[in-house]
DSSP file (Angstrom, degrees, kcal/mol; ACC not computed):
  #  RESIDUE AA STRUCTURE BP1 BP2  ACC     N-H-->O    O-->H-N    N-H-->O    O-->H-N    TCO  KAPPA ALPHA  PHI   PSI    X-CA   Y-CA   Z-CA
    1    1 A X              0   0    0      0, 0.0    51,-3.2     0, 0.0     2,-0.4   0.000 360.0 360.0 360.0 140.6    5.4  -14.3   -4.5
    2    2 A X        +     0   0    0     49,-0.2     2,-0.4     2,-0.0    49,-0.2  -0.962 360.0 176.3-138.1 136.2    5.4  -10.9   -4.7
    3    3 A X        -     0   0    0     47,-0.5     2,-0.1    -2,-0.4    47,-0.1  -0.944  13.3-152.0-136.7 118.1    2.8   -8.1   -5.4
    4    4 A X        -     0   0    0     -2,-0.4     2,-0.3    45,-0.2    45,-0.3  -0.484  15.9-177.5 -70.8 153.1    2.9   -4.3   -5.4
    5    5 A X  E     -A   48   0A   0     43,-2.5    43,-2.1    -2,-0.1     2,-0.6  -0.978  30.0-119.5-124.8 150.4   -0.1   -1.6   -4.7
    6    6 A X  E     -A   47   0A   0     -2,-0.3     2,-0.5    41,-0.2    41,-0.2  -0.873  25.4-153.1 -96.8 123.5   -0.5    1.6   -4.7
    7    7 A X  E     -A   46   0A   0     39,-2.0    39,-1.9    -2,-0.6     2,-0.2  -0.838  16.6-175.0-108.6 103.1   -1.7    3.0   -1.2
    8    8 A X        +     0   0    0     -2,-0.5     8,-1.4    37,-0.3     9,-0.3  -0.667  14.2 179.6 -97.1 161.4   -3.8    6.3   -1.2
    9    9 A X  B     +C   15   0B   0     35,-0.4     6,-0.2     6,-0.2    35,-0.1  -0.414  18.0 144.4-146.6  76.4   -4.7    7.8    1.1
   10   10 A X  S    S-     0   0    0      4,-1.1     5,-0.2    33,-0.1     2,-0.1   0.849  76.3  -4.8-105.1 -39.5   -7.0   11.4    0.7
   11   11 A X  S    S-     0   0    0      3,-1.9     0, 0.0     1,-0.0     0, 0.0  -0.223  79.5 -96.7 -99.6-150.6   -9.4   11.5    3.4
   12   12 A X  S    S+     0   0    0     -2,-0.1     3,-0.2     3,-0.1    -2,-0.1   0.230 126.3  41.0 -75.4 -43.2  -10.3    9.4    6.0
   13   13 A X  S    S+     0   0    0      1,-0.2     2,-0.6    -3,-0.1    -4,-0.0   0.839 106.3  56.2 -80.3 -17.4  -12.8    8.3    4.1
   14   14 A X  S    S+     0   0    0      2,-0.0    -3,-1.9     0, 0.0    -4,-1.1  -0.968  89.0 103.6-122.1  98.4  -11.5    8.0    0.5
   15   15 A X  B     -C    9   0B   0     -2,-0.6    -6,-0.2    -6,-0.2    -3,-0.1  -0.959  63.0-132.7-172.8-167.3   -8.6    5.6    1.1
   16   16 A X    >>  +     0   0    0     -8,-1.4     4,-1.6    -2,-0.3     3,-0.7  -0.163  58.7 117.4-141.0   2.7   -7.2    2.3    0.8
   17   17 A X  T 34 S+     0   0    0     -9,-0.3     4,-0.2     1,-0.2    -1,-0.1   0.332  73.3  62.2 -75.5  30.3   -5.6    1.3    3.9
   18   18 A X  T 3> S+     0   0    0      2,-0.1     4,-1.6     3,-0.1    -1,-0.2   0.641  97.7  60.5-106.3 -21.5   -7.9   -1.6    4.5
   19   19 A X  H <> S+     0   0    0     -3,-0.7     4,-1.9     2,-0.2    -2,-0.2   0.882 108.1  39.8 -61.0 -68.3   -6.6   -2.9    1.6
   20   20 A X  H  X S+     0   0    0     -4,-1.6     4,-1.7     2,-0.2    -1,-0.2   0.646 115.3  55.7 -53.3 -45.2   -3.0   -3.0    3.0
   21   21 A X  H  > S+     0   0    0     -5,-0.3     4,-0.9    -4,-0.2    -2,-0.2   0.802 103.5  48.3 -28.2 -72.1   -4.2   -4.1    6.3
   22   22 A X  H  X S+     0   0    0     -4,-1.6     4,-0.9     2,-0.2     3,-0.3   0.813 107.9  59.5 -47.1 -59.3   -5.9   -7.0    5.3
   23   23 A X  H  <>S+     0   0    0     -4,-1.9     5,-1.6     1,-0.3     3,-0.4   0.861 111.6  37.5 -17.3 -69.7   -2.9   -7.9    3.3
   24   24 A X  H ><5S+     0   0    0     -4,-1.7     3,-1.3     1,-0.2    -1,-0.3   0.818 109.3  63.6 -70.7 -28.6   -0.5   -8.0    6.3
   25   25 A X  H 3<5S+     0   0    0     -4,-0.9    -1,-0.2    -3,-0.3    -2,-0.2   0.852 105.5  49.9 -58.1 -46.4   -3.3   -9.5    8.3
   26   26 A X  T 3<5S-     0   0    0     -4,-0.9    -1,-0.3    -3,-0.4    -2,-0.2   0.085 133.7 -76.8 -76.4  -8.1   -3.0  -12.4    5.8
   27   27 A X  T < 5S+     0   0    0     -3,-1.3    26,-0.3     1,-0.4    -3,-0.2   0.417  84.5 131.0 102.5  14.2    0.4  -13.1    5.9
   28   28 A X      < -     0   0    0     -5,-1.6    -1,-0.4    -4,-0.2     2,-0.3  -0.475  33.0-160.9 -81.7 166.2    2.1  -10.5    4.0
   29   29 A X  E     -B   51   0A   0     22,-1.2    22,-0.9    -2,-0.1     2,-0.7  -0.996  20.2-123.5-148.7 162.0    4.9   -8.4    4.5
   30   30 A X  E     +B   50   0A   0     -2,-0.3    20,-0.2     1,-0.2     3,-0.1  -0.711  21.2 176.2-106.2 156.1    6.2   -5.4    3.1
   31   31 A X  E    S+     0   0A   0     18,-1.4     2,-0.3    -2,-0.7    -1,-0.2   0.800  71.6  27.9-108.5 -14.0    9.8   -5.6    1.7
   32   32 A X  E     -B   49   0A   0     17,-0.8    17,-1.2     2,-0.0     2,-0.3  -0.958  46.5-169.5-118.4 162.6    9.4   -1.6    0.4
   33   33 A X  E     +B   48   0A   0     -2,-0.3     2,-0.4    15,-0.2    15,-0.2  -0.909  11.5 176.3-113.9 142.7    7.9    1.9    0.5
   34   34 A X  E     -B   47   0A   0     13,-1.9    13,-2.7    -2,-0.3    -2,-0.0  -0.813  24.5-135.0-138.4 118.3    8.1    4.6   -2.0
   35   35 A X        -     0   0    0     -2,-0.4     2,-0.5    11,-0.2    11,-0.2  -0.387  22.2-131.5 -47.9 146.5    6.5    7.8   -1.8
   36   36 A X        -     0   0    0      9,-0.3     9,-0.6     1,-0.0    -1,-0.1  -0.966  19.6-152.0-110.2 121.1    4.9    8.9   -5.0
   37   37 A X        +     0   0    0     -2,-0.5     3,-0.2     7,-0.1     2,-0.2   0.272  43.1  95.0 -75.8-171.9    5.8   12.4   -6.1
   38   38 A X  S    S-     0   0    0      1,-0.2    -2,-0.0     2,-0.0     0, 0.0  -0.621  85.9 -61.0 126.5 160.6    3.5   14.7   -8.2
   39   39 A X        +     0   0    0      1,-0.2     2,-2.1    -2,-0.2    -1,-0.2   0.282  66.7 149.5 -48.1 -12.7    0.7   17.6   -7.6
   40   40 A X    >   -     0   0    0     -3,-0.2     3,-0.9     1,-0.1     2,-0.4   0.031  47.0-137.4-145.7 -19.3   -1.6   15.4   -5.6
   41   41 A X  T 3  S-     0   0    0     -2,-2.1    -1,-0.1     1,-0.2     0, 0.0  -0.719  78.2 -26.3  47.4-110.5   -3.0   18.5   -3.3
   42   42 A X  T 3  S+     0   0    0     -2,-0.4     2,-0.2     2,-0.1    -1,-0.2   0.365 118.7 112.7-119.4  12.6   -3.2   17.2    0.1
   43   43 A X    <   -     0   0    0     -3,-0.9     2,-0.5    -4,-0.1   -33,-0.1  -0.511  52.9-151.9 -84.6 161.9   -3.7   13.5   -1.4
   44   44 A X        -     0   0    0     -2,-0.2     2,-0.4   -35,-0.1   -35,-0.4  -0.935  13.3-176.6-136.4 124.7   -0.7   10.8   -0.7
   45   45 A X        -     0   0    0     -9,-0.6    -9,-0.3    -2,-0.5     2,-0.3  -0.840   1.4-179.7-130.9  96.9    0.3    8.0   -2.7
   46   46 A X  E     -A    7   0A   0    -39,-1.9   -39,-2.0    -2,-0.4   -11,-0.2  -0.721  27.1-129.6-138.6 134.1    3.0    5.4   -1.9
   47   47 A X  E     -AB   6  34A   0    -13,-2.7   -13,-1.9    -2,-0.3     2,-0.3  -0.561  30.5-167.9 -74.7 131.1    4.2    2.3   -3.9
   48   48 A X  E     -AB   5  33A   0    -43,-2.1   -43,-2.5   -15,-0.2     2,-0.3  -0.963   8.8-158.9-131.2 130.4    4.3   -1.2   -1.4
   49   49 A X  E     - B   0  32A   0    -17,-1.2   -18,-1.4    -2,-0.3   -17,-0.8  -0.761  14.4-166.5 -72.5 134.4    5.9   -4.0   -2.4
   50   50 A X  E     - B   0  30A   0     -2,-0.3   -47,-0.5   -20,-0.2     2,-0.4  -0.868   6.1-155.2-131.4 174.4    4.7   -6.7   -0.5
   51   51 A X  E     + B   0  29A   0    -22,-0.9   -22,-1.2    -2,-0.3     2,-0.3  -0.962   9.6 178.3-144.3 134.0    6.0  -10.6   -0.1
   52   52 A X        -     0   0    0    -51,-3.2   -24,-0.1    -2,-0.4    -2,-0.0  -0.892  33.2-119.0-153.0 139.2    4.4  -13.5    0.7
   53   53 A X        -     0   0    0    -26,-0.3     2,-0.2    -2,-0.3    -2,-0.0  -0.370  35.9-128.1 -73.8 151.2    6.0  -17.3    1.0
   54   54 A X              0   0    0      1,-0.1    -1,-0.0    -2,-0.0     0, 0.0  -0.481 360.0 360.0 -83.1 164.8    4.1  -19.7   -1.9
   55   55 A X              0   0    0     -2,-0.2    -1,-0.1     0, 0.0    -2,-0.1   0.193 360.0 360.0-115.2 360.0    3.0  -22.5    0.1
């Protein structure tokens, strides 16, 4: 099974990495990265594919 997210990241405070974290904590793994381009300012936004075996 596989599911992508999009991982921001703009502060320390305003972001999503727990999200991602938790994931891999859980048995996931990621099989890509992609930066996402665009004006963002000083925010950063990156496509993960992630994998996990169905049980």
């Amino acid at each position: 099974m596989q599911e992508a997210i999009v991982v921001y990241y703009v502060t320390s405070k305003k972001n999503n990495l727990e999200v991602l974290n938790a994931m891999l904590s859980d048995g996931w793994r990621v099989v890509s990265q992609n930066p996402m381009g665009g004006q963002c300012g000083a925010a950063m936004y990156s496509l993960v594919i992630l994998e996990k075996e169905e049980k």
